[in-house]
N, C-alpha and C positions, 0 to 999 in steps of 0.2 A: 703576635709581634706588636709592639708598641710602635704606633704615629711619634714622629722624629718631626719637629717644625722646621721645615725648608728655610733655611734663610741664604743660599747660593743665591747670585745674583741671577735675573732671566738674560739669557744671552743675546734676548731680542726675536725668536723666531720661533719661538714656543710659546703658547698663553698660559701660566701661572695656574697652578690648585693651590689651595689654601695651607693644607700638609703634602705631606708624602710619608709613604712608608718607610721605615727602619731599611732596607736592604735597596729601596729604591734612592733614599738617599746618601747610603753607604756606598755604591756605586758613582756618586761622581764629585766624590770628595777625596782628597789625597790628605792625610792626618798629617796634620804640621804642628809637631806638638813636643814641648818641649818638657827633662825633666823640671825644671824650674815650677810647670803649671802643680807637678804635682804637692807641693807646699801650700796651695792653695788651700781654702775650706773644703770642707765635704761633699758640697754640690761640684764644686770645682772640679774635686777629683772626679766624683764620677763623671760628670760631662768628657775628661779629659779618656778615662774606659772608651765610656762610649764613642772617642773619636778612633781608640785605637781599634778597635773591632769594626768602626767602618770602613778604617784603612783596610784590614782583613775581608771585609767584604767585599772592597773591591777589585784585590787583589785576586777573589776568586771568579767575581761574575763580572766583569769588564773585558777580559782577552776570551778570544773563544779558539780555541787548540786548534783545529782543524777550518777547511775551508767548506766542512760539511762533509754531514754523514754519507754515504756510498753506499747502496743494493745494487743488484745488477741480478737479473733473469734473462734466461735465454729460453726460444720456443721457437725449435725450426729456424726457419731465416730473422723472426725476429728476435730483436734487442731489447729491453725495458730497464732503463739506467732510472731509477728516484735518487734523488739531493734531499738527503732533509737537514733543515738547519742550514742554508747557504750563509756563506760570511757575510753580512751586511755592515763588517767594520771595512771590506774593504770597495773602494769603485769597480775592481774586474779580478775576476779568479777565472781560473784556467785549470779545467779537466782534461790533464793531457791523456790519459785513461778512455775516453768519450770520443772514439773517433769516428769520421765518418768516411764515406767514397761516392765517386758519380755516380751513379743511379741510385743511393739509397733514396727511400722514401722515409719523412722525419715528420714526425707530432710533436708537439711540444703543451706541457698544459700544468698548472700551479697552483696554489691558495697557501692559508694557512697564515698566518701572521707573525711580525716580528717587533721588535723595540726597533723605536726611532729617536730616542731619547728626549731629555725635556724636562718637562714639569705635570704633574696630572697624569693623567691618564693618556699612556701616549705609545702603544700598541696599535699598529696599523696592519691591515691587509696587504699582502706581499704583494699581489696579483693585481688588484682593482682599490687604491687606497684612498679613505677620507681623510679629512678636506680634501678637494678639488685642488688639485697643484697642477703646476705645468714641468714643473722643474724634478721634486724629490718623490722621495718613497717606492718607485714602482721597481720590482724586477725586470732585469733587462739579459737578452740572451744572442748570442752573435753563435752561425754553425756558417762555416763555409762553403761558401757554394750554392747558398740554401739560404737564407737569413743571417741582414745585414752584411757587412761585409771589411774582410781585411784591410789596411791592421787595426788591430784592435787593444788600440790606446787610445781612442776616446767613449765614450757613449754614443759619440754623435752617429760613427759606425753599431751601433746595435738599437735593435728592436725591442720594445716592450712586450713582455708575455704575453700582455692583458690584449693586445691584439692581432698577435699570431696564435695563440692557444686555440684548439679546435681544430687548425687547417694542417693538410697535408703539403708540402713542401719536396719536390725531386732536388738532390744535390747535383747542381751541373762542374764542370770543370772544377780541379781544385788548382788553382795556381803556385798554392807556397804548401805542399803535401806536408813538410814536418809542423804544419800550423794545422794543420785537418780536423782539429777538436773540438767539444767545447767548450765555451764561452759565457762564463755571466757575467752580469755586473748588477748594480744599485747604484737609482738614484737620492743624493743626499749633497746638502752643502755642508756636514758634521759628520764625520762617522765613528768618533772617537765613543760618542756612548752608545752609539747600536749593539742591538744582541740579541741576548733571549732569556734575560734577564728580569726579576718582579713581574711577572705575568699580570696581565689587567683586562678589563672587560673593551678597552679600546675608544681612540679619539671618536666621539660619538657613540660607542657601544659596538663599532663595527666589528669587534675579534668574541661578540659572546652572543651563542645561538641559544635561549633559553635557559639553560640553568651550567651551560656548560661553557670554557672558554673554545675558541678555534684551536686544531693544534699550530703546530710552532710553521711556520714558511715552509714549503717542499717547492720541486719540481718535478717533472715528469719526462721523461727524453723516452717516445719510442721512435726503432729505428729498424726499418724491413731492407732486408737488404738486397741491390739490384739483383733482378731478374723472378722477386716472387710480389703477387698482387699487392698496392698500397694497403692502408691499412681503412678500411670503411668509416664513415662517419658513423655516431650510434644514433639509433632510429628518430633520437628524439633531440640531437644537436641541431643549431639553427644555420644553415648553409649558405657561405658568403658566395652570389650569384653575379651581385650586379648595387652597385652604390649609388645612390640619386643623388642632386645638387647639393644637398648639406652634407653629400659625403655617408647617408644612415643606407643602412641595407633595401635591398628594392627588390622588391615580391622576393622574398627568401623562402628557399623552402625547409623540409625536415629532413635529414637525412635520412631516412627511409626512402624520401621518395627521389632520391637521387643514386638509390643502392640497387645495382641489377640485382635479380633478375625481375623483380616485381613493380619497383618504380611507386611502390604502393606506398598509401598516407601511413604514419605512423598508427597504432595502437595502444591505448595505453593498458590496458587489460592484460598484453603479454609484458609489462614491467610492473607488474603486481598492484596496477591501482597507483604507481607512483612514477609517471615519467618523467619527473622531477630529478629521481634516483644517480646514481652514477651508475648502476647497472643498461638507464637507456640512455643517459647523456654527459657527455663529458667536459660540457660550459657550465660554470658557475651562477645558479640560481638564486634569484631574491624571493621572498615569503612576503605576503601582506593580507591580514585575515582585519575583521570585526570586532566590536564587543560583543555585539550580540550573535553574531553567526559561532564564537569561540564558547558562548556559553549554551548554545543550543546543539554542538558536539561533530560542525561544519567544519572542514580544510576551506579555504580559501585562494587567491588569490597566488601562481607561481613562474613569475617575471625571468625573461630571457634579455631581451636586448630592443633600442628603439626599432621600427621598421617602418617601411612605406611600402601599401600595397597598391595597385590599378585595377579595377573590373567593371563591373556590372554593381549596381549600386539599387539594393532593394529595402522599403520600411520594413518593419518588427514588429515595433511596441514603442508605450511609454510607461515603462514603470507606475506603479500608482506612488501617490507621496507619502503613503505610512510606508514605502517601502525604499526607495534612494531615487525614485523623481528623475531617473535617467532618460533619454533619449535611445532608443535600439533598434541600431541596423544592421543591415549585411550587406558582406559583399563576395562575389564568386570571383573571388583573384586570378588575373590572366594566371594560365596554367596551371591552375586551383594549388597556386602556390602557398603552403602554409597551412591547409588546411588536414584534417586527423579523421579516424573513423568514427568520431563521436560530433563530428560536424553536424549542427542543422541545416537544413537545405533550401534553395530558394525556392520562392511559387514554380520555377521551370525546372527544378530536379535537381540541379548542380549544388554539392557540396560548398558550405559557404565559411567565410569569420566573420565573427559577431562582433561590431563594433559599437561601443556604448561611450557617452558622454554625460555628466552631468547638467540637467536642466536648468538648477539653479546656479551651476558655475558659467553657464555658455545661453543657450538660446531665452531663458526668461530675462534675461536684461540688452535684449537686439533690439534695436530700433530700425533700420534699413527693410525698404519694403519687400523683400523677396524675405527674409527671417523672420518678419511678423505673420505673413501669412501665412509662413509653414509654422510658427509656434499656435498662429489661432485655429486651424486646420484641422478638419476631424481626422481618424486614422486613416478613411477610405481617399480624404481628400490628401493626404502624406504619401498613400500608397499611387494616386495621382500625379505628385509634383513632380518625384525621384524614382520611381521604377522602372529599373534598365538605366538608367540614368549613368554614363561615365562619372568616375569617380577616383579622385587620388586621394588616400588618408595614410596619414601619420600618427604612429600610438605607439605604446608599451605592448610588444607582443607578449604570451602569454597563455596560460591555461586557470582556465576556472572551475578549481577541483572541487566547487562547492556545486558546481551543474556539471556533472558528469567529465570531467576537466577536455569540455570542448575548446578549441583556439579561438582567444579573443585581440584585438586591438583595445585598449583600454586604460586609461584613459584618451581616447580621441585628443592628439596637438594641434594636429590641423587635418583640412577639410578642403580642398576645391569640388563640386559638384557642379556637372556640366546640363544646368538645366531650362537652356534654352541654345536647341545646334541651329540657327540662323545664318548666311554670309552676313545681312543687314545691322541682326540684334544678336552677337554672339553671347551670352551670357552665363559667367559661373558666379554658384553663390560659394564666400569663403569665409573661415573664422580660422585663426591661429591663435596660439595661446600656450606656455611653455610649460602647466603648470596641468595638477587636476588629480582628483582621486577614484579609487576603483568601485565607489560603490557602494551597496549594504553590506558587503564584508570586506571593508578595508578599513584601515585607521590611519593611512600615509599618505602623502602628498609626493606624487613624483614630477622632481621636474626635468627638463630635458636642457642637458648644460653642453657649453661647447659646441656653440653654433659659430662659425668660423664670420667672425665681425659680425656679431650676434643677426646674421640675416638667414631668414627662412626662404627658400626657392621651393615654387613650383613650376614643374616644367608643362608647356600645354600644347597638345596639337597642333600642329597647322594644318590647315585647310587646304585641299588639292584647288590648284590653280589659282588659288591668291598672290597677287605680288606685291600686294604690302597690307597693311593696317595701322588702324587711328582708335584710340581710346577716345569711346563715344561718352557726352556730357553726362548723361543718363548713370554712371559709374558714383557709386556713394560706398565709402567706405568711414565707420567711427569706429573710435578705442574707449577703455574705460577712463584712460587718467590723458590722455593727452600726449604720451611720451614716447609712441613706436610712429613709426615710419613708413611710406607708402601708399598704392602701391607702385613699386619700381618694373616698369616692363619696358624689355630690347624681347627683340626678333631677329632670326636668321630666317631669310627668305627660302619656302619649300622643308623647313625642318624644325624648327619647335618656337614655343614664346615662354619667356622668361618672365615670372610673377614673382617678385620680392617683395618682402615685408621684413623691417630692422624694431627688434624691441629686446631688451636685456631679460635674464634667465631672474630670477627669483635667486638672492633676496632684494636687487638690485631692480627688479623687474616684477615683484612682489604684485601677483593679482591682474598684475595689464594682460587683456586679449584685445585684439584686431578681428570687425564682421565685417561684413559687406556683400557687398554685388559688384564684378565686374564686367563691363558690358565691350566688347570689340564688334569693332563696323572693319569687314573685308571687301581688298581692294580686287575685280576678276575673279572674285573666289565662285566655286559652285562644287556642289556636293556636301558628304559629311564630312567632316572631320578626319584628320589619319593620327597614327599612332605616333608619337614624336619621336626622329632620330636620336639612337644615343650613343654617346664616345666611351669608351671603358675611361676606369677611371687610372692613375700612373701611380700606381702604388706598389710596393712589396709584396701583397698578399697576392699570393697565386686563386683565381676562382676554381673551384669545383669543378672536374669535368663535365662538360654539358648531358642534361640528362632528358627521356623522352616523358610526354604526358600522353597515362593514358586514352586512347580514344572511346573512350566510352561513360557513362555516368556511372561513379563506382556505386559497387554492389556493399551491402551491408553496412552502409554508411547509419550512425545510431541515431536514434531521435531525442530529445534533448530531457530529462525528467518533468516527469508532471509537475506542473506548479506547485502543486499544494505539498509537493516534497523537495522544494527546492527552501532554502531558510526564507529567504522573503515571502513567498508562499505560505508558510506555516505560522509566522510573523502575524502579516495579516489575516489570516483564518483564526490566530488569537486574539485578537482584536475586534472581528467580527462575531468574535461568539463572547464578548461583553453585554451585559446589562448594561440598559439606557444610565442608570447611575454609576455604574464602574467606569462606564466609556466617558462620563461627565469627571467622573474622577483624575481619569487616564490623561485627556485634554486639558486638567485644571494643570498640570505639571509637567504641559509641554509647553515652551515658547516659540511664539508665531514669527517666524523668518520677513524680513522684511526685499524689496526687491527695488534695487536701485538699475536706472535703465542708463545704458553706454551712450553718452551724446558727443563723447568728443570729437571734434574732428581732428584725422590722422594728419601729422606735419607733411607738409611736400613734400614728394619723391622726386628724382629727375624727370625732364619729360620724358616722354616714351620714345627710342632712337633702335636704329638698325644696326647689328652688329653683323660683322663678318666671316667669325669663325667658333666655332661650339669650343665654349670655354671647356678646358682639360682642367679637372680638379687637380690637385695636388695635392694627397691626403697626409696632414699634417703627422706628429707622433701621436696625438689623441687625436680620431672619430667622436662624433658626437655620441653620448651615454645620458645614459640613467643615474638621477641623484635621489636618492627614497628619504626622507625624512616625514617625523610623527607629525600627525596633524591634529592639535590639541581641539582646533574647535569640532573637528569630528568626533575625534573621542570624546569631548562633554557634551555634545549632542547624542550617541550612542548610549553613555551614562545615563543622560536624563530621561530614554526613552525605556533602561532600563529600571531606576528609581520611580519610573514611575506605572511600570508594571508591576515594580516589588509595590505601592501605594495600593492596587488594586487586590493584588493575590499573596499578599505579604510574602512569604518565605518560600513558598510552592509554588514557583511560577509553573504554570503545565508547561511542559516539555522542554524546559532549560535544564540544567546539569547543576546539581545543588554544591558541588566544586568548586563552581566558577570557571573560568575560562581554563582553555586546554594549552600547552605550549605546544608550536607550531611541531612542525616534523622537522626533524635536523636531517639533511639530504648530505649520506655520505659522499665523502671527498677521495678523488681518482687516488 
């Protein structure tokens, strides 16, 4: 099919491509065409053809017949209704067909992608859609009794998929029974050219996995009906327990270990090597692999959702720098929440996740004295500073199917580390930072958007028998540019201390972290520490029924691949088995990283003041997410380390794949 030059005006809310295709622009053009034109010259005419057939075009792919396709399976008490092709011309459709009653137990779960009209490439995720909007694009779903709520003539009454999907839901009371149905809707301030119409690889590439597009928008409605068991989470879904101040998930676990009768960590070995799969989970996963781990024949890198975990806070390693220069630790999460049977384990036995950061994004450019000493610090003197050490960390959870796809936090956002328990000198050392990548096999940058008035909260113990506290002088906090805020600390006396830091998400916020040390002097305090009171949060999402841990240190927990098989490993064992001249070679075509150090001082925060009652969040329509985008200077770092292997070994590099890189695994969709 022949490019057609766009020349419709931008309506203001779409950014412009330079063409469009023949049927992408035959759909939103109405031929006003007169026979007068056809007297014209030759070009004339046909320009005036080619208007009539995109009147015809549109007339075919602009109305879409139905409000969406309808399956329905029955099995026992359960229901399994799939929507494929939901109308997204209209705000709210209504499956009177879809009903429910009080005690049904309801899932609900979606992807797949649809037109949102425009210009370019403008194919969005139905489910979880790019750009970041507050407003459009998202499927939205209202069940009575159960999610959102009658009547249902606005949005403002329904939920987004994207964060009810996963959880189980009881239908209580129905109030207006001939309304017992359901519900969707779409957000959009146009819906005259939504559809499913000129398929495209999607705003940002987000609707094409590899060489394939997503298919078209679905939904999922299953429905148990009362009096037979809910319907279980699968082993490897990530289980909303408990929400922390920014609203992100807190010590979440796996559905496995919230599933009687065994309460046990997932496995990925019984989902074929692929827990990623929709065979073991039924939320929608991100990919992010290497250059070089894609061309040495590695899975990488497979992203669930933000998380904050609490435990026990143990050193690792440091990466070496021919390999990604990260920082790696662990932690044995209260409850050994989140952790799998390919867990590594602390020095004291406990199953742990591995939490990595990059060195050269975070600790080589700290200047505050507690970060310098842990970045000058030999291992034994790391395993010194932070061992057992209380700890709260925020990161991308996740599996790294390139190390036995054990559960990592990773990129590390932020950090409190309790490494000085004092009543005098109470001391955590912290960094935040919204931004960061996964490593020697990644090539993205994720950042963490949708921080409600871009401020980060940690929440901190109080101390038995203190009745107040002073932010002591000794307290040094710098950023990289100057532009974040903090730190902000209130207290409630006998139940926790609030640590706020305000600085914007990327691109707005492009590169800025916050380090430091903050130090508290207690007023009557004695003893440790206690564990900080928490308020649920007042949301719609029902949590997960409460589940037990087991007492004991599990059995058959795996141990993590040998080095020298893991790609970094092999990496450098290529490296080390260079000639003095090849290795001169290899280094003449690498460029040496230069290392600018953080000196700014953070802008005021309020003084530090006593509050009176534990703020109740109010979890807005979006929780804070994940935004993944390419990270070019990784990727021509990766390049250059690969060009300059090929310098050394020209066209046989040992043990790379003479192909080139692999496309990722497309993980079937529920």
């Amino acid at each position: 099919m022949k490019d057609l030059q766009c020349i419709t005006p931008n309506r203001g809310r779409r950014v412009p491509s330079e063409r469009m295709t023949f049927d992408e622009a035959g759909s939103r053009r109405h031929a006003r065409l007169s026979f007068a034109s056809l007297r014209l010259g030759r070009r004339s005419w046909v320009a005036a053809v080619v208007l009539v057939i995109s009147s015809l075009a549109y007339s075919q792919t602009s109305a879409q017949e139905s409000d969406g396709k309808v399956t329905h399976t029955v099995n026992g008490n359960e229901e399994v209704w799939r929507i494929d092709e939901p109308n997204v011309k209209k705000r709210i459709i209504e499956f009177q067909q879809i009903r429910f009653q009080p005690g049904d137990q309801v899932r609900v779960s979606g992807g797949g992608c649809a037109q949102t009209g425009g210009w370019g490439k403008t194919w969005k995720r139905f489910v979880d859609p790019l750009p970041e909007s507050d407003q459009n694009y998202h499927g939205m779903v209202l069940i009575p009794g159960a999610i959102g709520q009658l009547p249902a003539d606005t949005l403002d009454h329904f939920a987004r998929i994207l964060l009810v999907q996963g959880h189980t839901y009881t239908v209580g009371p129905i109030t207006e029974p001939r309304k017992a149905h359901l519900w969707l809707g779409y957000e959009d301030d146009n819906y005259s050219d939504n559809g499913y119409w000129g398929q495209d690889e999607g705003t940002q590439g987000q609707c094409k996995v590899g060489n394939s597009y997503l298919e078209h928008a679905f939904v999922v409605i299953r429905v148990v009906h009362a009096g037979v068991p809910a319907t279980q989470p699968l082993p490897f879904d990530l289980t909303l327990n408990n929400l922390d101040d920014n609203l992100i998930l807190l010590n979440a676990k796996w559905g496995a270990q919230v599933t009687p009768p065994n309460y046990a960590p997932p496995d990925a070995a019984q989902c074929g090597g692929a827990p990623y799969s929709s065979r073991c989970t039924s939320q929608t996963t991100t990919f992010d692999n290497g250059t070089i781990c894609h061309w040495t024949g590695y899975d990488g890198h497979h992203n669930w959702a933000a998380g904050t975990y609490e435990g026990d806070l143990f050193w690792d390693s440091k990466s070496l720098n021919g390999e990604d220069d990260d920082y790696n630790v662990r932690i044995v999460p209260k409850g050994l929440a989140g952790v799998t049977s390919t867990s590594g384990k602390a020095p004291t036995g406990e199953p742990t996740i591995l939490m990595e950061f990059s060195s050269e994004e975070t600790v080589d450019n700290f200047t505050t004295p507690w970060w310098t000493k842990f970045h000058d610090a030999s291992d034994a003197d790391k395993r010194q500073m932070i061992d057992q050490h209380d700890v709260i960390a925020t990161g991308l959870v996740g599996l790294d199917c390139s190390h036995s796809c054990s559960p990592e936090l990773h990129p590390i956002w932020a950090i409190a580390i309790h490494v000085n328990d004092s009543p005098s000198d109470d001391e955590w050392a912290i960094f935040v930072r919204r931004w960061g990548d996964e490593g020697f096999c990644s090539d993205e940058q994720h950042y963490l958007d949708d921080l409600v008035g871009d401020n980060f909260i940690f929440r901190l113990p109080w101390r038995p028998g203190a009745t107040s506290l002073s932010v002591a002088n000794s307290t040094v906090f710098r950023s990289r540019y100057g532009q974040a805020t903090g730190p902000g600390v209130t207290w409630i006396a006998n139940q926790a201390v609030f640590v706020s830091f305000t600085l914007a998400a990327p691109p707005f916020g492009e590169g800025e972290r916050v380090h430091g040390e903050l130090h508290l002097e207690w007023t009557g305090a004695s003893g440790r520490t206690v564990a900080p009171v928490r308020m649920p949060v007042r949301e719609s999402i029902s949590p997960v029924p409460g589940s037990r841990v087991p007492g004991r240190v599990l059995s058959g927990v795996g141990a993590l691949l040998d080095h020298n098989q893991t790609p970094e490993g092999r990496f450098v064992t290529l490296l080390g088995s260079m000639t003095p001249a090849q290795r001169q070679t290899y280094e003449s075509k690498i460029t040496r990283k230069t290392v600018s150090k953080d000196q700014a001082r953070l802008r005021a925060a309020a003084p530090p003041r006593q509050i009176t009652s534990l703020p109740i969040r109010e979890a807005s329509k979006r929780r804070p997410r994940v935004r993944d985008v390419r990270d070019a200077q990784k990727q021509a770092d990766d390049q250059q380390k690969l060009d300059a292997l090929h310098a050394v070994f020209g066209d046989n590099i040992p043990g790379f794949s003479k192909q080139g890189p692999v496309a990722p695994p497309r993980r079937p969709l529920p």
